[in-house]
N, CA, C and O atoms as CSV, one atom per row, in Angstrom:
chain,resi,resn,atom,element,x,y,z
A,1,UNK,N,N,-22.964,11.472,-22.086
A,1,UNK,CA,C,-22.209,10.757,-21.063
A,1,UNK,C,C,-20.963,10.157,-21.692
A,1,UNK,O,O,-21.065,9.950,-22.901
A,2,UNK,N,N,-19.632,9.786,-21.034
A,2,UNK,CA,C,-18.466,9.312,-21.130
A,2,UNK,C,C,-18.622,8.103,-21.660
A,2,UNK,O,O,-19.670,7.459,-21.698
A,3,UNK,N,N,-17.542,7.783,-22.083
A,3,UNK,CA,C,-17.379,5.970,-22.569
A,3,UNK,C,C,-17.611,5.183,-21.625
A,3,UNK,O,O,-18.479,4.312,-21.555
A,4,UNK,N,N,-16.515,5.604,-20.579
A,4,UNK,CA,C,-16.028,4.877,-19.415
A,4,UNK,C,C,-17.401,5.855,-18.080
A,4,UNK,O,O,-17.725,7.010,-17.804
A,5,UNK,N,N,-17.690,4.721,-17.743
A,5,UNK,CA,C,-18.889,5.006,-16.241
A,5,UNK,C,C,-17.960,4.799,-15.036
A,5,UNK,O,O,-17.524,3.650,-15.106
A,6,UNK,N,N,-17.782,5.037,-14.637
A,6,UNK,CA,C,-17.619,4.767,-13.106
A,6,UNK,C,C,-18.828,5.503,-11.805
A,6,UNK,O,O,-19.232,6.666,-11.793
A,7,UNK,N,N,-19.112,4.614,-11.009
A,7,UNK,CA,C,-19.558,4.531,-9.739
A,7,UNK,C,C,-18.804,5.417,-8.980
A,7,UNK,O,O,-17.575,5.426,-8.907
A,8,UNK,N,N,-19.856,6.424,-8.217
A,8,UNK,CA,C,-19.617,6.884,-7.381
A,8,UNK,C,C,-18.546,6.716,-6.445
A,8,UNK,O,O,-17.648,7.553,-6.346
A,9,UNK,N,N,-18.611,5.411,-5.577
A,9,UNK,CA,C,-17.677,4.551,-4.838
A,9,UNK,C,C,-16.404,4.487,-5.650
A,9,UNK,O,O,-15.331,4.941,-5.254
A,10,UNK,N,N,-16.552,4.025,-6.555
A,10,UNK,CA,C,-15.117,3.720,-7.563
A,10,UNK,C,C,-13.732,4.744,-7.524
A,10,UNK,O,O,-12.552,4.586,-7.838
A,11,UNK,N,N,-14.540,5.880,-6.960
A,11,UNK,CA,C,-12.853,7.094,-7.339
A,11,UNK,C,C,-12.862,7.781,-6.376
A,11,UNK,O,O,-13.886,8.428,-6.156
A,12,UNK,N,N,-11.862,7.871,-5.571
A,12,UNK,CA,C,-11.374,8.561,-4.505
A,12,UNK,C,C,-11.952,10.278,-4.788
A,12,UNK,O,O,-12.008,10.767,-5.916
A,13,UNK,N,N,-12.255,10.851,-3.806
A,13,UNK,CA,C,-13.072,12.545,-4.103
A,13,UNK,C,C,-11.876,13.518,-3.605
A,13,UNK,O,O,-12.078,14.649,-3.162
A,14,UNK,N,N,-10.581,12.908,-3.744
A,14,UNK,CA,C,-9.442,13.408,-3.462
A,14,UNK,C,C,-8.092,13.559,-5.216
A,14,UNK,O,O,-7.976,12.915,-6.259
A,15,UNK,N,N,-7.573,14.447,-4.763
A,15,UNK,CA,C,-6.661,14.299,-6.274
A,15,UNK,C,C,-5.470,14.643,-5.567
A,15,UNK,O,O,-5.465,15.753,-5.035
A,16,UNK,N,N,-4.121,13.678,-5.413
A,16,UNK,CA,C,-2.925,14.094,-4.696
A,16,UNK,C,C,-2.080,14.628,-5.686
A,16,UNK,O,O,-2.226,14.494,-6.901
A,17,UNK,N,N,-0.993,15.374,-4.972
A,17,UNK,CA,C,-0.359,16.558,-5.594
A,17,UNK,C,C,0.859,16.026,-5.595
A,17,UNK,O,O,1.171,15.004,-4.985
A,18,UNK,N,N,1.767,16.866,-6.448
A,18,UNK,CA,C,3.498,16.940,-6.357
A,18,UNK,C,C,3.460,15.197,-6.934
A,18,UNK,O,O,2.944,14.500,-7.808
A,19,UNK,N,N,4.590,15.090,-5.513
A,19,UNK,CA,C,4.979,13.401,-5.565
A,19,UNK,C,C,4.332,12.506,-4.249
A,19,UNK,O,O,4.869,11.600,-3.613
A,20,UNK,N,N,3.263,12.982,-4.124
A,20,UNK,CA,C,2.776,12.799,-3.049
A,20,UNK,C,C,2.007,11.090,-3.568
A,20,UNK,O,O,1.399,10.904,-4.622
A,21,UNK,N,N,2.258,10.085,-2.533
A,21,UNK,CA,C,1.280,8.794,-2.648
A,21,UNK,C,C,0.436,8.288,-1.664
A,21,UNK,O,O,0.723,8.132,-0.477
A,22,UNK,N,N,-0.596,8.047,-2.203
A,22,UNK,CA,C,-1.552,7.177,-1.263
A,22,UNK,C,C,-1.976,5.626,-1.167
A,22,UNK,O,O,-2.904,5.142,-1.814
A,23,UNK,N,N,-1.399,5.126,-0.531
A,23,UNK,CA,C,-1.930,3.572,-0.059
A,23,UNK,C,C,-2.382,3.198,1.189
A,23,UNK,O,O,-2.199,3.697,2.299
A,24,UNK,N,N,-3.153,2.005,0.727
A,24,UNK,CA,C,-3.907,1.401,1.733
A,24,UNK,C,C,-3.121,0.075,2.279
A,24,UNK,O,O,-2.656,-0.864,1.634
A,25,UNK,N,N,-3.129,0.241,3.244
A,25,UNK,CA,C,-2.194,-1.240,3.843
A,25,UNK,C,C,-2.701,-2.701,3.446
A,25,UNK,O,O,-3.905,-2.956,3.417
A,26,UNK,N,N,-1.474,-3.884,3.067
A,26,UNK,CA,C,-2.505,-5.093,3.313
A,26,UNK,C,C,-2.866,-4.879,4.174
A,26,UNK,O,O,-3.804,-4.082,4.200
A,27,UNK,N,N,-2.460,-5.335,5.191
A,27,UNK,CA,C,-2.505,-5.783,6.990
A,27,UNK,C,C,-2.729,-4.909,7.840
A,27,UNK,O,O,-1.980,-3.947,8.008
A,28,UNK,N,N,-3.646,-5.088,8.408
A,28,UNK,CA,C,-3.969,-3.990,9.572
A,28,UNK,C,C,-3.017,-4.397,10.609
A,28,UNK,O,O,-2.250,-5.340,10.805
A,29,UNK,N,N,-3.419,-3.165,11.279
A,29,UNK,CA,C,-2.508,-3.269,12.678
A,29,UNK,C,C,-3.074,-4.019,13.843
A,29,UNK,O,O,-4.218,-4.307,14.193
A,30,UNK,N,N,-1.805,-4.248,14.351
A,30,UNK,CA,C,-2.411,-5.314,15.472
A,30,UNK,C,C,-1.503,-7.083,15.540
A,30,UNK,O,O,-0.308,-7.339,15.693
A,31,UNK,N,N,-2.518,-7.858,15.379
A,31,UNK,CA,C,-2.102,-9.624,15.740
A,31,UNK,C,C,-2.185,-9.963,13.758
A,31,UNK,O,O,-3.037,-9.789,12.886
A,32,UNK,N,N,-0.619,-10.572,13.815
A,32,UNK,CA,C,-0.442,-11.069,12.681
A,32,UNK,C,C,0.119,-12.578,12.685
A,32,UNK,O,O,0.136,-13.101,13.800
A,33,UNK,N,N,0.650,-13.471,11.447
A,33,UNK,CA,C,1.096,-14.665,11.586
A,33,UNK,C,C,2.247,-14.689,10.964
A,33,UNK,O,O,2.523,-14.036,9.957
A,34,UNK,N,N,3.101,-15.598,11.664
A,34,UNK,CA,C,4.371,-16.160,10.673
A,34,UNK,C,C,4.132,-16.442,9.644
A,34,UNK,O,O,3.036,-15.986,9.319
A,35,UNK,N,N,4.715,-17.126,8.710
A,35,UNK,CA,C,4.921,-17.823,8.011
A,35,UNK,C,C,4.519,-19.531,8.394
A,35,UNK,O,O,3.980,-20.186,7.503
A,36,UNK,N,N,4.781,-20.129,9.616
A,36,UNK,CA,C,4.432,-21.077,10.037
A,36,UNK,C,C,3.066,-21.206,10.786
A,36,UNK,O,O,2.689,-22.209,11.392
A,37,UNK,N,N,2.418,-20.083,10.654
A,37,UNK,CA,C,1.240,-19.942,11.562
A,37,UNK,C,C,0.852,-19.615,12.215
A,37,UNK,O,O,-0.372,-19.489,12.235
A,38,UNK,N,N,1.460,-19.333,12.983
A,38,UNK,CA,C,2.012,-18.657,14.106
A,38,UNK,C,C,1.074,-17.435,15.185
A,38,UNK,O,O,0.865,-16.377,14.592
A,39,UNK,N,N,0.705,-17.472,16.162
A,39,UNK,CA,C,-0.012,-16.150,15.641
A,39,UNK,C,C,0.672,-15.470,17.003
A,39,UNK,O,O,0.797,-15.948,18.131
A,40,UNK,N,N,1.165,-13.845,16.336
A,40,UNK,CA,C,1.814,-13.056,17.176
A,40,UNK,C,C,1.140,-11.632,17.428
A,40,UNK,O,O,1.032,-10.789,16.537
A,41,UNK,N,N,0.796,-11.493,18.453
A,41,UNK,CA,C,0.316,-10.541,19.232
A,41,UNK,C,C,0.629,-9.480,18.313
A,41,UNK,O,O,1.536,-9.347,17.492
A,42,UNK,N,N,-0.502,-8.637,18.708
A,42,UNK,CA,C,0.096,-6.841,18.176
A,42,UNK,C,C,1.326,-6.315,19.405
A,42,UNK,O,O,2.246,-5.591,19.024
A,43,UNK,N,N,1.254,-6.661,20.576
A,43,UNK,CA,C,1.751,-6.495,21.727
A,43,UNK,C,C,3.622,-7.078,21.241
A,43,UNK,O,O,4.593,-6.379,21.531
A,44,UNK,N,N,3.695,-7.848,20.818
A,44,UNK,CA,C,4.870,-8.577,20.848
A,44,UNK,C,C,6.296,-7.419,20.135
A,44,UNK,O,O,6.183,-6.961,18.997
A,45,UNK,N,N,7.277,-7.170,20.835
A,45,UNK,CA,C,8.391,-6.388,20.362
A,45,UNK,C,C,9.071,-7.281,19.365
A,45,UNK,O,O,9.624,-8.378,19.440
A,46,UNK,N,N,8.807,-6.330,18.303
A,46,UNK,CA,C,9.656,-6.907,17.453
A,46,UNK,C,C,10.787,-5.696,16.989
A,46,UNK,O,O,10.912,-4.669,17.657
A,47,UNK,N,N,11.654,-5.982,15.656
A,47,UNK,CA,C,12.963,-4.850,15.462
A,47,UNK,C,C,11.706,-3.683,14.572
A,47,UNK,O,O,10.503,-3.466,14.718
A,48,UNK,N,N,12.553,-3.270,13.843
A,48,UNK,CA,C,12.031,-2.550,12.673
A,48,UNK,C,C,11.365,-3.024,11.765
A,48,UNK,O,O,12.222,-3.323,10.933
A,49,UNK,N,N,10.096,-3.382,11.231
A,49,UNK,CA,C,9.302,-4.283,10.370
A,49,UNK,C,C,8.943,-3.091,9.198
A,49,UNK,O,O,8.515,-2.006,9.592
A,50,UNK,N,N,9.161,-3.376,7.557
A,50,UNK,CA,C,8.442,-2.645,7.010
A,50,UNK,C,C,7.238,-3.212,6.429
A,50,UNK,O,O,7.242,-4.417,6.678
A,51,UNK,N,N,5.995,-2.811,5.627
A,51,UNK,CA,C,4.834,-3.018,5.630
A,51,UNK,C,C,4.532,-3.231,4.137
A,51,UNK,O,O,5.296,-2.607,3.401
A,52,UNK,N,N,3.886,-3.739,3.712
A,52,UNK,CA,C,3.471,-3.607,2.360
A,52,UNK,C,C,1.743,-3.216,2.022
A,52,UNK,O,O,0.702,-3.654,2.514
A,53,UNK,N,N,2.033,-2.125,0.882
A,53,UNK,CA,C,0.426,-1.709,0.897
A,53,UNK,C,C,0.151,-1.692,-0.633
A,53,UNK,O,O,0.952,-2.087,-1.480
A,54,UNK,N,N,-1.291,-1.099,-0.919
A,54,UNK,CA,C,-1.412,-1.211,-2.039
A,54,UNK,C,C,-1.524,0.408,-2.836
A,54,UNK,O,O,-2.170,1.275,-2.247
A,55,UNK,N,N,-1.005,0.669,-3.895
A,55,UNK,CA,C,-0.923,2.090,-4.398
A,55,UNK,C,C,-2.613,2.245,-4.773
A,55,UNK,O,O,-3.358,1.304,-5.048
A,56,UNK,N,N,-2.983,3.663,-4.704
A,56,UNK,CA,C,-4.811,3.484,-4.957
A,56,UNK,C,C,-4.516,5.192,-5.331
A,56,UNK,O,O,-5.553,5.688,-5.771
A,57,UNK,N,N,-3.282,6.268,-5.258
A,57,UNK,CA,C,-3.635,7.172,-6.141
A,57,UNK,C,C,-2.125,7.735,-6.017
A,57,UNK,O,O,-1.374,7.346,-5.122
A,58,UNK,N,N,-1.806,8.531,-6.832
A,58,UNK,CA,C,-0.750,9.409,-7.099
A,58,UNK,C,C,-0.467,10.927,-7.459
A,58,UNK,O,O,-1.139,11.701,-8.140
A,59,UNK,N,N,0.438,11.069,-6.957
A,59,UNK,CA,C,0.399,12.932,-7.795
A,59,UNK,C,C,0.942,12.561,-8.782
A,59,UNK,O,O,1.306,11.411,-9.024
A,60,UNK,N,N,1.110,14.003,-9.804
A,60,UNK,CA,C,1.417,14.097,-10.990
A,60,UNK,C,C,3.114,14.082,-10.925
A,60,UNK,O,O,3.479,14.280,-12.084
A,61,UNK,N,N,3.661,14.012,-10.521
A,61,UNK,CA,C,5.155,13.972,-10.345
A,61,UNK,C,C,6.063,13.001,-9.604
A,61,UNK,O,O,7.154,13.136,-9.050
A,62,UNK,N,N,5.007,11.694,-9.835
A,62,UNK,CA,C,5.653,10.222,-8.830
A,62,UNK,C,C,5.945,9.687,-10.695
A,62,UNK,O,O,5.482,10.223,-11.702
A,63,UNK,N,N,6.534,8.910,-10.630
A,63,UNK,CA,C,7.286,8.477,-11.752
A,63,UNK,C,C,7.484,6.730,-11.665
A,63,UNK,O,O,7.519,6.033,-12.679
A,64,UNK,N,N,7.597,6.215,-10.344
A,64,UNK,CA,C,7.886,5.233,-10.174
A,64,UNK,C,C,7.011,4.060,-10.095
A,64,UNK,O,O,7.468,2.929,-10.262
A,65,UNK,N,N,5.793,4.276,-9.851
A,65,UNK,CA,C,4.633,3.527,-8.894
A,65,UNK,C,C,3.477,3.912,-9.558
A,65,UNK,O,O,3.444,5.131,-9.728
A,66,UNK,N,N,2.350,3.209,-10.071
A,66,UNK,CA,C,1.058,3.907,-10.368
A,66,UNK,C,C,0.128,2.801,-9.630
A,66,UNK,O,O,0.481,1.652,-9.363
A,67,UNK,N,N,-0.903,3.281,-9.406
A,67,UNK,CA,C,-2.127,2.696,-8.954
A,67,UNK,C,C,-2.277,1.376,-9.126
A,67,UNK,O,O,-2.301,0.883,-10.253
A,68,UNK,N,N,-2.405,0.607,-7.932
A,68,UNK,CA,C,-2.606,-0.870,-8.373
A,68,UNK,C,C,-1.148,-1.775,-7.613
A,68,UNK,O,O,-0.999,-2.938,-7.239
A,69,UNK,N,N,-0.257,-0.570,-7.636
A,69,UNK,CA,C,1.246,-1.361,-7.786
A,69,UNK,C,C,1.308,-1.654,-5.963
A,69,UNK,O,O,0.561,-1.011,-5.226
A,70,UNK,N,N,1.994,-2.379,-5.576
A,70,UNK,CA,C,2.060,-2.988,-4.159
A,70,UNK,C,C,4.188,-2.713,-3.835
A,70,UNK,O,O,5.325,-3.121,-4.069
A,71,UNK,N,N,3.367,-1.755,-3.181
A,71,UNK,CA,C,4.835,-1.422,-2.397
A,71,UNK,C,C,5.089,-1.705,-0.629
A,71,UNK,O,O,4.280,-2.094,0.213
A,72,UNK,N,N,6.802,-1.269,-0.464
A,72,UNK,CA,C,6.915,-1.582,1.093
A,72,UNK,C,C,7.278,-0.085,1.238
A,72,UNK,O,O,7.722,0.779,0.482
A,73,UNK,N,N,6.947,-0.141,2.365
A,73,UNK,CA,C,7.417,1.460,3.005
A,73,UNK,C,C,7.362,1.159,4.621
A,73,UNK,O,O,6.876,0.043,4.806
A,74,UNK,N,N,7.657,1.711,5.636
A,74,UNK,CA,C,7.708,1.989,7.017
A,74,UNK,C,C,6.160,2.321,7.658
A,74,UNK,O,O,5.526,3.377,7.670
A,75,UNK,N,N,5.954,1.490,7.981
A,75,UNK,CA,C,4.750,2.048,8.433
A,75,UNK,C,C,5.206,3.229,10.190
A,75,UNK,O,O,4.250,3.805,10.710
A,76,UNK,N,N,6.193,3.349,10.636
A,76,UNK,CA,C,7.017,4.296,11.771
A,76,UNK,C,C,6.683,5.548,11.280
A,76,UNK,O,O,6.263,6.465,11.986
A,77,UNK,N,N,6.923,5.624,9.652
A,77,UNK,CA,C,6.939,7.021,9.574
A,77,UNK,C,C,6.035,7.378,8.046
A,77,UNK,O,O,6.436,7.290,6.886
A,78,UNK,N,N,4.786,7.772,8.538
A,78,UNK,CA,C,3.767,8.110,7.534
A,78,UNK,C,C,2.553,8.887,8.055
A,78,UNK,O,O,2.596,9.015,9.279
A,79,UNK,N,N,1.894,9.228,7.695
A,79,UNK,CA,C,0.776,10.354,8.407
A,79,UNK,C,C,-0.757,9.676,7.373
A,79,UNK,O,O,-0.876,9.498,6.161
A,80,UNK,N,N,-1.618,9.472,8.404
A,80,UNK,CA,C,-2.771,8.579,8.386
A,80,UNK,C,C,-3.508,9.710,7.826
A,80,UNK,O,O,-3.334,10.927,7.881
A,81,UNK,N,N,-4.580,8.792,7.145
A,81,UNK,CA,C,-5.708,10.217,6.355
A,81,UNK,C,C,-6.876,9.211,6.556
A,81,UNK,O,O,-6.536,8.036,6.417
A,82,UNK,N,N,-8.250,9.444,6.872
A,82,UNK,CA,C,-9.256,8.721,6.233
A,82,UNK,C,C,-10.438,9.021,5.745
A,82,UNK,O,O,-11.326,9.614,6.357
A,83,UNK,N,N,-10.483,8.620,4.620
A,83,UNK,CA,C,-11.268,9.135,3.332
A,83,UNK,C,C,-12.587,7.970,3.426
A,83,UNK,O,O,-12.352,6.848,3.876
A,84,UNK,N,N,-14.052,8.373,2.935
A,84,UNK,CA,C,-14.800,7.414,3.224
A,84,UNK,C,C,-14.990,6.153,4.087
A,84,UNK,O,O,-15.769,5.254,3.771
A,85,UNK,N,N,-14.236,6.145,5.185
A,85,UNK,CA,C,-14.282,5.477,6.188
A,85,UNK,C,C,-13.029,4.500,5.710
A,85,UNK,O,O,-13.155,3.337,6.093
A,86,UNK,N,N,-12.361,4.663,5.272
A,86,UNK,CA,C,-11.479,3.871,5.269
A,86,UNK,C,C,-10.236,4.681,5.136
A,86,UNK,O,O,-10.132,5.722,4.487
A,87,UNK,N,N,-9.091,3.951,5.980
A,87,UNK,CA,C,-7.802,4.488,6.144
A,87,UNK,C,C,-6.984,4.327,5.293
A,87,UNK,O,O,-6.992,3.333,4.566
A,88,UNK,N,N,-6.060,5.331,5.207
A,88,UNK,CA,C,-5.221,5.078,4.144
A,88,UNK,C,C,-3.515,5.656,4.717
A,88,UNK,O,O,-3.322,5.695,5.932
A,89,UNK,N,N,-2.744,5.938,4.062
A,89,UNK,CA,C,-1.299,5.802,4.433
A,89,UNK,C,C,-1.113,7.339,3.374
A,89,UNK,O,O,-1.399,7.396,2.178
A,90,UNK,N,N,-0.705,8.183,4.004
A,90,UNK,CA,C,-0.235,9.241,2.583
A,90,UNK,C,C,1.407,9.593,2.975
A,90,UNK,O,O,1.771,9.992,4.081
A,91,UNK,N,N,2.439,9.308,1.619
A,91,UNK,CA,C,3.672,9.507,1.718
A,91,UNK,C,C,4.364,10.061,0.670
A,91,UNK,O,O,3.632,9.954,-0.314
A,92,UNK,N,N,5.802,10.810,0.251
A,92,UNK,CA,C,6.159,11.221,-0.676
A,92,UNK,C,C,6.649,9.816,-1.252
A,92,UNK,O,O,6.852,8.823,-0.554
A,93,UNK,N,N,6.779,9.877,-2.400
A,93,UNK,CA,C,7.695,8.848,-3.414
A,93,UNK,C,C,8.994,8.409,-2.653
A,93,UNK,O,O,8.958,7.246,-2.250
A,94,UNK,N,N,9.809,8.917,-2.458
A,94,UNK,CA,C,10.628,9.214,-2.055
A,94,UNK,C,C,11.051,8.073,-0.390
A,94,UNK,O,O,12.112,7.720,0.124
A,95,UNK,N,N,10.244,7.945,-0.202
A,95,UNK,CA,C,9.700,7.195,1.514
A,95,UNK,C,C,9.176,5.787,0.774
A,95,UNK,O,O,9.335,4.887,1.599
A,96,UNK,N,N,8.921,5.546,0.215
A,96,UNK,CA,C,8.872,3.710,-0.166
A,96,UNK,C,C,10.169,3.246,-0.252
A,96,UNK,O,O,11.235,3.847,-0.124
A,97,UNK,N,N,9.923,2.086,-0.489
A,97,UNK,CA,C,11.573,1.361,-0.160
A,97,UNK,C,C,11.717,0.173,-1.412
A,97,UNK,O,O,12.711,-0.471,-1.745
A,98,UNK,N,N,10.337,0.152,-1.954
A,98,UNK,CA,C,10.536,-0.886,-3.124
A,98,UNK,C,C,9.413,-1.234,-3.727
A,98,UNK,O,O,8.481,-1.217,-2.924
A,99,UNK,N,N,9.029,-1.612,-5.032
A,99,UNK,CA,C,7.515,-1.980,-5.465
A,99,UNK,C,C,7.879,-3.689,-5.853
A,99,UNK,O,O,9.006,-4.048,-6.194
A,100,UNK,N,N,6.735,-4.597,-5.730
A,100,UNK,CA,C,6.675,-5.469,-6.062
A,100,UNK,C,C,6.762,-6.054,-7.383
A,100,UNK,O,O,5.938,-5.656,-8.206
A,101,UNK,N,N,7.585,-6.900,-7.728
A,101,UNK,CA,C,7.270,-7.088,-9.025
A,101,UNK,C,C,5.909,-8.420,-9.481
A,101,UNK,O,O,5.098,-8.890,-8.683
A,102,UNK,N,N,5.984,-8.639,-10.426
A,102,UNK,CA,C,4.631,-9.310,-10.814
A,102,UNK,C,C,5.692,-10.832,-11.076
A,102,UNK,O,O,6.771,-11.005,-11.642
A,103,UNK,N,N,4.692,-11.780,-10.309
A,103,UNK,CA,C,5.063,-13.283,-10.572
A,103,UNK,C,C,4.615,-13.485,-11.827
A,103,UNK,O,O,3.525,-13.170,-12.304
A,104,UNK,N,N,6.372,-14.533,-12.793
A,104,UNK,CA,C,5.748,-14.701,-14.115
A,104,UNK,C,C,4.456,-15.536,-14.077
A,104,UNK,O,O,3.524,-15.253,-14.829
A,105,UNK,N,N,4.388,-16.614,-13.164
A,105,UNK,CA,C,3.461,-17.730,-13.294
A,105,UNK,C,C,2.924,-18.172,-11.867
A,105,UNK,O,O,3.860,-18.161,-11.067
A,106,UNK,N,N,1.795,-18.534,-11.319
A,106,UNK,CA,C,1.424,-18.790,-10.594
A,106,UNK,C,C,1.739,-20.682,-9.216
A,106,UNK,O,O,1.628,-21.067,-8.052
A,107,UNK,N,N,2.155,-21.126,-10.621
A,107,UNK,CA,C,2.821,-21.977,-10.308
A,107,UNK,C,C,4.417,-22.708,-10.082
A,107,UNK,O,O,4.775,-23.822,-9.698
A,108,UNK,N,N,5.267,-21.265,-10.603
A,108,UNK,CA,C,6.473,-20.849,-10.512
A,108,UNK,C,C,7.477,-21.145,-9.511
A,108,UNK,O,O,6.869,-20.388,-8.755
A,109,UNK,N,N,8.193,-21.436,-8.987
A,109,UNK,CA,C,9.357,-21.661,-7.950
A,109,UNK,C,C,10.104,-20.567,-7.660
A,109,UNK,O,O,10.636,-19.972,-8.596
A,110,UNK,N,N,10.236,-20.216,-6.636
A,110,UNK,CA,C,11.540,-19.092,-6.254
A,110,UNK,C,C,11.072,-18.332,-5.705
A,110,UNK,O,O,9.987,-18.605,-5.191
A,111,UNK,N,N,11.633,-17.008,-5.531
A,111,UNK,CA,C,11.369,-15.907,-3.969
A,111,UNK,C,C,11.161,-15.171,-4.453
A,111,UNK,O,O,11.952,-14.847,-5.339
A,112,UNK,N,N,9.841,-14.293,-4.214
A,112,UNK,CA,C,8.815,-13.136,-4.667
A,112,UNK,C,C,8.944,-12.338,-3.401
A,112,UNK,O,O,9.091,-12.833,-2.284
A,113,UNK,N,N,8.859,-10.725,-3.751
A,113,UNK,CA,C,8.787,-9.976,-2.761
A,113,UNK,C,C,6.804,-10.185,-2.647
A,113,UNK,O,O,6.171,-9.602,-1.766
């Protein structure tokens, strides 16, 4: 047996190709909150909103983003997959719009994506 074990559950039974990415959304769809609390309908028109999700696999030819990393992309334009009962987001590299960077400190001041 391997060094490293992993659980069944633990690894996607999928392997994506090219520059192809897969994430899982924070936020589901539907009723979300401001910033102040707020709570706004799934119903409510809003402009163009983009989404932030979490990276959980990659093809061999994404360069930018690896697993783990928390990006924004459009949730308007992406094509839904769902793998073990849970949904996921599959898009080229190319279709994100930005990755998050990592806060130096938790107790830090200033504006984090």
């Amino acid at each position: 047996m391997s060094e490293k074990t992993h659980s069944h559950d633990d690894k996607l039974p999928i392997r994506m190709l090219h520059d192809r990415v897969l994430v899982r959304s924070d936020t589901p769809e539907g009723e979300r909150r401001s910033g102040g609390g707020i709570l706004i309908p799934a119903t409510a028109a809003v402009g163009k909103r983009l989404a932030w999700a979490e990276v959980v696999a990659v093809g061999q030819n994404v360069r930018s983003v690896v697993p783990g990393d928390r990006v924004l992309y459009d949730p308007e334009d992406r094509a839904e997959v769902e793998v073990r009962g849970t949904a996921y987001v599959l898009m080229r590299e190319r279709d994100l719009h930005a990755v998050a960077s990592e806060r130096v400190s938790e107790d830090a001041t200033g504006l984090y994506l």
